[in-house]
BAKE-376800 format. One record per residue (C-alpha): residue in three letters; x, z, y. Coordinates in pm, whole numbers. Example, Ala and Ser with C-alpha at 12.3 -4.5 7.8 and 13.67 -1.06 7.14 Angstrom:
residues 2
('ALA', (1230, 780, -450))
('SER', (1367, 714, -106))
end
This chain:
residues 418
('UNK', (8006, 7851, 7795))
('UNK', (8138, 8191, 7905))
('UNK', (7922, 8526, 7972))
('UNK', (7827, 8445, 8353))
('UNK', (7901, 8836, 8396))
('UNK', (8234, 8786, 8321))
('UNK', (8518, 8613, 8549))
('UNK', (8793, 8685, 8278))
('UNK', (8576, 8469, 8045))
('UNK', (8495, 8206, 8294))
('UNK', (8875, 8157, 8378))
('UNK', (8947, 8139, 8007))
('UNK', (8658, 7832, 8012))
('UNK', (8829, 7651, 8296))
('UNK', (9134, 7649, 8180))
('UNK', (9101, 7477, 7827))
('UNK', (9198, 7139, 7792))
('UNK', (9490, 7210, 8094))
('UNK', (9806, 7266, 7848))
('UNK', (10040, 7381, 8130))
('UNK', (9825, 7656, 8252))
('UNK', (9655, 7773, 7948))
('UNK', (9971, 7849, 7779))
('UNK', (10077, 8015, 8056))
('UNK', (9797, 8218, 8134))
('UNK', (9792, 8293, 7727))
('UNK', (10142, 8416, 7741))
('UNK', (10059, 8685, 7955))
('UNK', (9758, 8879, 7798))
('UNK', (9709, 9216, 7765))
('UNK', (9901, 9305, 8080))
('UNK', (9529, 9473, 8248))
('UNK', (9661, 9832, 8394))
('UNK', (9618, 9856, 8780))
('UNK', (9729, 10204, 8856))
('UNK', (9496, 10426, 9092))
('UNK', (9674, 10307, 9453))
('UNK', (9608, 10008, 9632))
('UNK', (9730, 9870, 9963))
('UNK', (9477, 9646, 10142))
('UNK', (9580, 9455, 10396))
('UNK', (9362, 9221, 10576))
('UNK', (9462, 8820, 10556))
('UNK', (9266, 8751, 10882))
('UNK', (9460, 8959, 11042))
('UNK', (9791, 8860, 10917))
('UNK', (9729, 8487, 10983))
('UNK', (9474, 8421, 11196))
('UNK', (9118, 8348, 11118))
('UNK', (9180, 8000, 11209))
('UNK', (9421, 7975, 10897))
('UNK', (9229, 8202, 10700))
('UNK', (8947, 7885, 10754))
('UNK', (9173, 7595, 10676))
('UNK', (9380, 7744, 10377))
('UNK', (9175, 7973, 10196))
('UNK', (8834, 7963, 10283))
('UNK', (8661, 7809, 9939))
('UNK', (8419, 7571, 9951))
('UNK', (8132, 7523, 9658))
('UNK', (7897, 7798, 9462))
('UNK', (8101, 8075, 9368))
('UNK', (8071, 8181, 9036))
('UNK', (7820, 8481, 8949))
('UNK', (7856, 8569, 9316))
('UNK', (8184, 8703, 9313))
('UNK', (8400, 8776, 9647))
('UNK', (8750, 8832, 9643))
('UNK', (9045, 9009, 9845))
('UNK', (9420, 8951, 9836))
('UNK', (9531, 9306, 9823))
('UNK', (9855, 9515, 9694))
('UNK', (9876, 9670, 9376))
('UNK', (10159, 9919, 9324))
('UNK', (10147, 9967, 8969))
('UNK', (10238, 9623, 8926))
('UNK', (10423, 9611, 9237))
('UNK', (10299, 9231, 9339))
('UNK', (9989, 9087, 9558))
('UNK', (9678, 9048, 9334))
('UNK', (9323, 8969, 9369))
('UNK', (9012, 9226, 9432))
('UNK', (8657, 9157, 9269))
('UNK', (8366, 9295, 9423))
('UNK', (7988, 9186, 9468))
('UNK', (7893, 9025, 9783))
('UNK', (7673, 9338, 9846))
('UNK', (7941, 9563, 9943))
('UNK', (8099, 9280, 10193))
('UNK', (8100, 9537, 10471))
('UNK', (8245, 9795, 10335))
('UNK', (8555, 9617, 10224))
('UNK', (8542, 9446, 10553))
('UNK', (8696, 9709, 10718))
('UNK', (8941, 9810, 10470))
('UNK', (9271, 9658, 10681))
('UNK', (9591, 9813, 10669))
('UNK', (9533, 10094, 10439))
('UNK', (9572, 10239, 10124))
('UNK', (9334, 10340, 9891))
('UNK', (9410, 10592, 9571))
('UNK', (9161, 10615, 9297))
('UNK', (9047, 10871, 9045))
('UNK', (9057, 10610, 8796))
('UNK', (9299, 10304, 8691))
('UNK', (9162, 9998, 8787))
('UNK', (9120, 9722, 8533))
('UNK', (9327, 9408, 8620))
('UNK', (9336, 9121, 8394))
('UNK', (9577, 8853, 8302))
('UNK', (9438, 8591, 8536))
('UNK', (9505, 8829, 8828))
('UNK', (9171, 8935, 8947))
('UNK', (9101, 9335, 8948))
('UNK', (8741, 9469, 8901))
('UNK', (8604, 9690, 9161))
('UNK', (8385, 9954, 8973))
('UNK', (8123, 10155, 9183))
('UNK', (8214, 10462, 8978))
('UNK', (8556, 10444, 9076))
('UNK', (8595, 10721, 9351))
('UNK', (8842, 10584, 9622))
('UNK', (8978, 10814, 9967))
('UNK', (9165, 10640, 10226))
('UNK', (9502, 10755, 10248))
('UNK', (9596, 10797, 10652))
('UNK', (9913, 10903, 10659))
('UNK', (10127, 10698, 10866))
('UNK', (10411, 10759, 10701))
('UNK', (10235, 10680, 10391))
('UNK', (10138, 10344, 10553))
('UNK', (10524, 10252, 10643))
('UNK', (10602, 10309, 10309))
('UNK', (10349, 10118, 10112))
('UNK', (10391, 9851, 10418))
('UNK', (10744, 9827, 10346))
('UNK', (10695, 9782, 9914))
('UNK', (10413, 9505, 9990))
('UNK', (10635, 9254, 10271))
('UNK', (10872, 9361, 9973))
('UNK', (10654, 9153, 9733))
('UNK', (10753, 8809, 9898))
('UNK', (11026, 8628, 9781))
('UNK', (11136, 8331, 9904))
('UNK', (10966, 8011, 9736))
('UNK', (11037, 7899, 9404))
('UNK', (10910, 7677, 9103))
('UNK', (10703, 7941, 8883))
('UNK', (10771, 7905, 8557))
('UNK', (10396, 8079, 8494))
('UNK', (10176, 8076, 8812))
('UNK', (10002, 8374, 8660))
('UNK', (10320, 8577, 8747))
('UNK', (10449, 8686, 9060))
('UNK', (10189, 8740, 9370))
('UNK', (9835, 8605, 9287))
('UNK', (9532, 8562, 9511))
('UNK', (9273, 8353, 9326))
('UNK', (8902, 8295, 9339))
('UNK', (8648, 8157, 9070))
('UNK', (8406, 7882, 9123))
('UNK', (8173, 7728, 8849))
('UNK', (8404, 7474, 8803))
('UNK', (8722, 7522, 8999))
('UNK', (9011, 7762, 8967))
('UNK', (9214, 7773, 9314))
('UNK', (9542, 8001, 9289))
('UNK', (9695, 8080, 9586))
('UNK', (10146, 8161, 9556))
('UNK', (10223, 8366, 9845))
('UNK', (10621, 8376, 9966))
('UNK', (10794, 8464, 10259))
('UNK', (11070, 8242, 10412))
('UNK', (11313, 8119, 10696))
('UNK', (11170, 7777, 10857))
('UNK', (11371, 7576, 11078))
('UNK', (11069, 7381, 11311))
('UNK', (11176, 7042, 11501))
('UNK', (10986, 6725, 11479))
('UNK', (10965, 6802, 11066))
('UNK', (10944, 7102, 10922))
('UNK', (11224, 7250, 10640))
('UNK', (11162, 7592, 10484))
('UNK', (11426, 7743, 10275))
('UNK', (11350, 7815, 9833))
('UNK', (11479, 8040, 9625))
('UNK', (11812, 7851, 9565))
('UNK', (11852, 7869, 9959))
('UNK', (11789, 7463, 9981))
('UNK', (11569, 7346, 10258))
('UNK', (11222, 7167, 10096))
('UNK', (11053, 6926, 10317))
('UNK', (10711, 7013, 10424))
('UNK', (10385, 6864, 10659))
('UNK', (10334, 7109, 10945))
('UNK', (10044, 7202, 11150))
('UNK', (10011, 7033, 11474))
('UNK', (9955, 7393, 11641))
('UNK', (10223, 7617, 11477))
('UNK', (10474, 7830, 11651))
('UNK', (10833, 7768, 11644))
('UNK', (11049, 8040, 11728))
('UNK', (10933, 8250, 11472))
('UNK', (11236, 8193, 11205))
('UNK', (11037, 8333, 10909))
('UNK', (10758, 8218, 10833))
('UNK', (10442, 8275, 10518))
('UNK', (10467, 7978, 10280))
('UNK', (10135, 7885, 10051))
('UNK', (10115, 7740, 9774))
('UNK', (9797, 7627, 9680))
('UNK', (9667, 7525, 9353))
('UNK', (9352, 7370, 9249))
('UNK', (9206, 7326, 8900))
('UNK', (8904, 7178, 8822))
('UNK', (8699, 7111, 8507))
('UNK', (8585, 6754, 8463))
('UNK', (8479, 6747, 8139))
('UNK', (8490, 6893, 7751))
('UNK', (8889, 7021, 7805))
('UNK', (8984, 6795, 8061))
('UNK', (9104, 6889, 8432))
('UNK', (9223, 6815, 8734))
('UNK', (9503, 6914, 8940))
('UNK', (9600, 6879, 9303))
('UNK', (9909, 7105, 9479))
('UNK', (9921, 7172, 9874))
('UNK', (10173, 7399, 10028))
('UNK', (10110, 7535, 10370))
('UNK', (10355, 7703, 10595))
('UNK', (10203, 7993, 10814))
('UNK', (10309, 8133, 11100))
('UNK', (10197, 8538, 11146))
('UNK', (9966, 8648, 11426))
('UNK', (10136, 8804, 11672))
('UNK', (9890, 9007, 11804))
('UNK', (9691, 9152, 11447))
('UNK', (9976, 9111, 11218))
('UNK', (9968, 9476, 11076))
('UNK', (10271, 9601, 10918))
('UNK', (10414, 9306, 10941))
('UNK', (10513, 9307, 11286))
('UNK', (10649, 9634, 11270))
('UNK', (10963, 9514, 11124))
('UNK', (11208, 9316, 11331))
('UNK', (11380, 9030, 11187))
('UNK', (11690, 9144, 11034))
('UNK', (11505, 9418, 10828))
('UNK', (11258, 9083, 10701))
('UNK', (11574, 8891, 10590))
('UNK', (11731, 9147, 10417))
('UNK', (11388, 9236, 10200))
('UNK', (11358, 8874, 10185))
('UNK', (11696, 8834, 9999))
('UNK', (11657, 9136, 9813))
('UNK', (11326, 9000, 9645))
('UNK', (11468, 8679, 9565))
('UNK', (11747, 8832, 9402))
('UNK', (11514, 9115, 9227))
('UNK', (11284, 8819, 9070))
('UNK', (11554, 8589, 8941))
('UNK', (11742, 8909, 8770))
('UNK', (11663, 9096, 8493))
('UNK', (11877, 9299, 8318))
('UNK', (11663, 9459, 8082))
('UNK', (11903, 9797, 8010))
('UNK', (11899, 9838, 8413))
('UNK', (11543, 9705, 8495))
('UNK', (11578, 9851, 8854))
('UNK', (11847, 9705, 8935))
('UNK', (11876, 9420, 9176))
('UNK', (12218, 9357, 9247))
('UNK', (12608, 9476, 9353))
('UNK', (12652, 9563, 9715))
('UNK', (12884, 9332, 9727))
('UNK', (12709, 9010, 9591))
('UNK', (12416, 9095, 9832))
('UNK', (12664, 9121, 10109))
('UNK', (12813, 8765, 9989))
('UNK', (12458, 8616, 10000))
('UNK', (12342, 8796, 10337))
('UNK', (12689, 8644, 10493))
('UNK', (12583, 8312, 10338))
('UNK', (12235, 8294, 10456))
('UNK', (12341, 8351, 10816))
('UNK', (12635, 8085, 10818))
('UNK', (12381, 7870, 10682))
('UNK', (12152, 7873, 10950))
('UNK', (12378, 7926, 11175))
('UNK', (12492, 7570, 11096))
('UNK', (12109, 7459, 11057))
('UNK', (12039, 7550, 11411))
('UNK', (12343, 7405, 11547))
('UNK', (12259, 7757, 11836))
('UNK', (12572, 7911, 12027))
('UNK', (12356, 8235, 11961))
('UNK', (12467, 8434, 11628))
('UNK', (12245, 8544, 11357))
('UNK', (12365, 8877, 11311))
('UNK', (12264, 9064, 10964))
('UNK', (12604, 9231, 10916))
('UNK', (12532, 9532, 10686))
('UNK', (12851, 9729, 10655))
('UNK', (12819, 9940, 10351))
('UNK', (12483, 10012, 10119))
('UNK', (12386, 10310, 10270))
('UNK', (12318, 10085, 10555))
('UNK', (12015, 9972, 10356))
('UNK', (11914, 10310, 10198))
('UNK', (11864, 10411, 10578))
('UNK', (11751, 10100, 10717))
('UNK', (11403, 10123, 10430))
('UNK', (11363, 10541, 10423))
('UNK', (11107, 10706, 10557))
('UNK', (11079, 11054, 10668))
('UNK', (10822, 11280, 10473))
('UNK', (10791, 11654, 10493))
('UNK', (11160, 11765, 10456))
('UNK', (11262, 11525, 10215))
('UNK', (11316, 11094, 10293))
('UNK', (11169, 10830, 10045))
('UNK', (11353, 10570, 9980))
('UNK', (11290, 10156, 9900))
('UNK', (11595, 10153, 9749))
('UNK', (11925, 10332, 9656))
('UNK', (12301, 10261, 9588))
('UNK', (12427, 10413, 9315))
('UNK', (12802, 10544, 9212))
('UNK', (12905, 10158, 9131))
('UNK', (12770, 10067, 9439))
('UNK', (12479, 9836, 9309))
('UNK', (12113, 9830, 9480))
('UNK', (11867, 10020, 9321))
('UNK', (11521, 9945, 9368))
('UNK', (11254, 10266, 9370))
('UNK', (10959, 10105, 9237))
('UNK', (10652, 10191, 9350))
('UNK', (10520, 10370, 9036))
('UNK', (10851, 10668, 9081))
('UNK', (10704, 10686, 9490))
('UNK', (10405, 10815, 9377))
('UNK', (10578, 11143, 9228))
('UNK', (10707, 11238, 9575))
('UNK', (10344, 11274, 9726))
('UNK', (10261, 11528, 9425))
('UNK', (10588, 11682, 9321))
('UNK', (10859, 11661, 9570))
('UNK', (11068, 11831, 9342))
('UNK', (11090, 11620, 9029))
('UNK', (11095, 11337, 9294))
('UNK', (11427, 11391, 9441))
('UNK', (11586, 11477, 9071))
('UNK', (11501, 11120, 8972))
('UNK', (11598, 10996, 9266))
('UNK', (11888, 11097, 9391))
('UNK', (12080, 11285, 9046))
('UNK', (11915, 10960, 8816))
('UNK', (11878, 10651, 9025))
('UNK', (12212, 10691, 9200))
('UNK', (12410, 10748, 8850))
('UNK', (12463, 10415, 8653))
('UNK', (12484, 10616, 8323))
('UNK', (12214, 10852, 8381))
('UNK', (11988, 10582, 8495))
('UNK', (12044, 10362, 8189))
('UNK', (11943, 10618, 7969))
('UNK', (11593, 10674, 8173))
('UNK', (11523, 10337, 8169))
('UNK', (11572, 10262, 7809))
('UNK', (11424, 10584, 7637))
('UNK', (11076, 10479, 7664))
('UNK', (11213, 10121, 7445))
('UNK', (11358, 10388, 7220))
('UNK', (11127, 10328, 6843))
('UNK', (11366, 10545, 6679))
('UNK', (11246, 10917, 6860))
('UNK', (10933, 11021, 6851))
('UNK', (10807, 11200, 7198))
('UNK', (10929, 11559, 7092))
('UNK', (11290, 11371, 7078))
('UNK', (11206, 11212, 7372))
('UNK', (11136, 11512, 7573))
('UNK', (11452, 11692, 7482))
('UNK', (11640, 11374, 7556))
('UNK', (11462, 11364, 7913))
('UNK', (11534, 11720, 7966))
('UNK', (11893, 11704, 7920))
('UNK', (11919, 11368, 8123))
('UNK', (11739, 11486, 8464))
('UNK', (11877, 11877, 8368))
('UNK', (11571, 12019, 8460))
('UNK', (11416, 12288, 8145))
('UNK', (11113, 12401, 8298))
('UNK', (10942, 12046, 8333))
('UNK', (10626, 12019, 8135))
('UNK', (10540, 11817, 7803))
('UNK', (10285, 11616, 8031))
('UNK', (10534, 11573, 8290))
('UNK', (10769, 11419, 7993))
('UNK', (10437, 11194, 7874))
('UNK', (10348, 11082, 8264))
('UNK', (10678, 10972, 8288))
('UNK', (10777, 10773, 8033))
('UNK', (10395, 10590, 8110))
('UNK', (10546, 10526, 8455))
('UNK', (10839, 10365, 8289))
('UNK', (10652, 10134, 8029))
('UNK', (10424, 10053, 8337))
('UNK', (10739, 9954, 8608))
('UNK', (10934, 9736, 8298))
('UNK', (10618, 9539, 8291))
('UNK', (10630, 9473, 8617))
('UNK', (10947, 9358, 8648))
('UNK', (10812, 9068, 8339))
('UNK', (10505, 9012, 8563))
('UNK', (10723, 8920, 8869))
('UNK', (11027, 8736, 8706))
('UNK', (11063, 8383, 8801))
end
């Protein structure tokens, strides 16, 4: 049996003899950077304690004492799972709505748990602004629901029992609430699903759960059982959440869904054409317009893409950063998380990538794909970087941070494909 110290090892254990998930979980190794920020938001608060009881409370010994935290990992730009010891329970208790940044990279590995180290030094970010931003990136994380190909991908909250496995799929979607319940997937088809006798609803969008339970019954043999849970937000506690209004959740909604189910992988960043969002968006709101049979309009008209640069920027210093851009073809860019992180230290380089790379289709291309370059070694690399963002005074570790930040966003974008 497994090291009892380890939770990576223990996973591994319960997980042979299960075909599907093994293989998954196998296809995935290796992927175990975290990055130095972390946005924790509390699930209590989000949902309710009541939910937080019925859903995800566990039930059974956990394994080696372990406690774990849904929380939002920039680096890898999806909800993941935090590992600590049941001695520090208070502390982390009052981490809610705030981000934490690191002196070291955290350790996350393939099953989705990251370790919390004592000799990691962590300071609490306050800014607000700071807090709209990385509020924005993590409601940005939710897609609306889908099959997963690999349930390792994608958002992850999971916990570790001696001999279960439950793995929680968090999504975000529009739920029309009569006698039944419907909730709309990825494919914008409504799915079927057993409600609550107590939920709300005039909500319109709605958390859906997927729950997943594995459990070793014997020498590689397991279990399986599937629940899905739709979850209405509390009102009252809901954080960030309830600071956007309804048409600004639809929109990142759509956005995700499209972001997961794309990849091209010479334009990693990009999610779609103005255009074929707008097509969707229009869509959507015919759609369930014709759902609700209501006299009362859905309005998401978005006239142009600069709508939606505005619409997700936030005001810092003298400069704005931005969720996403539209570039000179008029396709949405998305500024992952990992290029945000340059405007709190160098505002400078920040805007050049930004606005003179992001926005220009060729330009941008080239970025992306020169860390994928095997044919120039970093001192061609540098020059090549140099003449792309025009900038000759930016340092040889500035060259070698970035092209780390791009190796670390294109695996992302493989961590959170469908």
């Amino acid at each position: 049996m497994a090291d009892k110290s380890d939770h990576e090892e223990h996973v591994k254990f319960l997980l042979r003899g299960c075909n599907k998930y093994e293989q998954q979980y196998n296809s995935i190794r290796d992927y175990a950077y975290g990055g130095t920020h972390v946005y924790f938001f509390n699930l209590g608060n989000l949902v309710g304690p009541i939910t937080v009881k019925r859903i995800f409370l566990w039930k059974g010994n956990v394994f080696n004492t372990g406690m774990f935290l849904p929380i939002y990992v920039l680096t890898q730009d999806r909800i993941m799972t935090y590992k600590y010891w049941g001695q520090h329970k208070d502390f982390f208790r009052e981490f809610s709505n705030k981000i934490v940044k690191y002196d070291k990279s955290l350790i996350c590995h393939s099953c989705g748990i990251c370790d919390y180290n004592k000799s990691h030094n962590g300071n609490v970010l306050s800014n607000d602004k700071l807090l709209d931003t990385y509020g924005t990136y993590w409601l940005f994380s939710l897609s609306l629901p889908f099959n997963e190909n690999n349930i390792f991908r994608g958002n992850i909250y999971i916990y570790v029992r001696q001999r279960h496995l439950t793995i929680f799929k968090i999504y975000h979607t529009y739920a029309s609430i009569d006698t039944n319940g419907k909730y709309l997937d990825i494919n914008l088809n409504f799915r079927n699903i057993n409600l609550d006798n107590n939920i709300e609803k005039n909500l319109l969008t709605y958390l859906l759960v997927k729950r997943i339970i594995i459990e070793r019954t014997g020498e590689d043999k397991c279990k399986i059982s599937n629940n899905n849970f739709l979850i209405e937000y509390n009102n009252e506690k809901g954080g960030y959440y309830n600071k956007l209004d309804i048409k600004s959740r639809i929109i990142l909604m759509i956005l995700r869904s499209i972001y997961v189910t794309k990849l091209d992988n010479d334009d990693f960043l990009k999610i779609c054409s103005f255009q074929e969002f707008k097509n969707i968006i229009e869509k959507f709101s015919k759609f369930i317009q014709k759902v609700n049979s209501s006299p009362i309009k859905m309005n998401i008209y978005i006239q142009s893409g600069n709508d939606i640069e505005e619409m997700f920027s936030f005001n810092y210093n003298d400069f704005k950063i931005r969720i996403f851009v539209v570039d000179n073809r008029n396709n949405i860019i998305f500024v992952h998380p990992e290029l945000t992180s340059i405007a709190f230290e160098n505002e400078q380089l920040y805007t050049l990538l930004v606005n003179n790379i992001l926005k220009d289709e060729i330009k941008r291309k080239k970025l992306l794909n020169l860390f994928r370059d095997n044919t120039k070694n970093i001192v061609n690399k540098k020059e090549e970087l140099i003449k792309i963002i025009n900038d000759y005074n930016i340092e040889y570790k500035t060259i070698t941070e970035i092209i780390q930040k791009l190796k670390r966003i294109y695996t992302s974008r493989l961590l959170n494909k469908v």
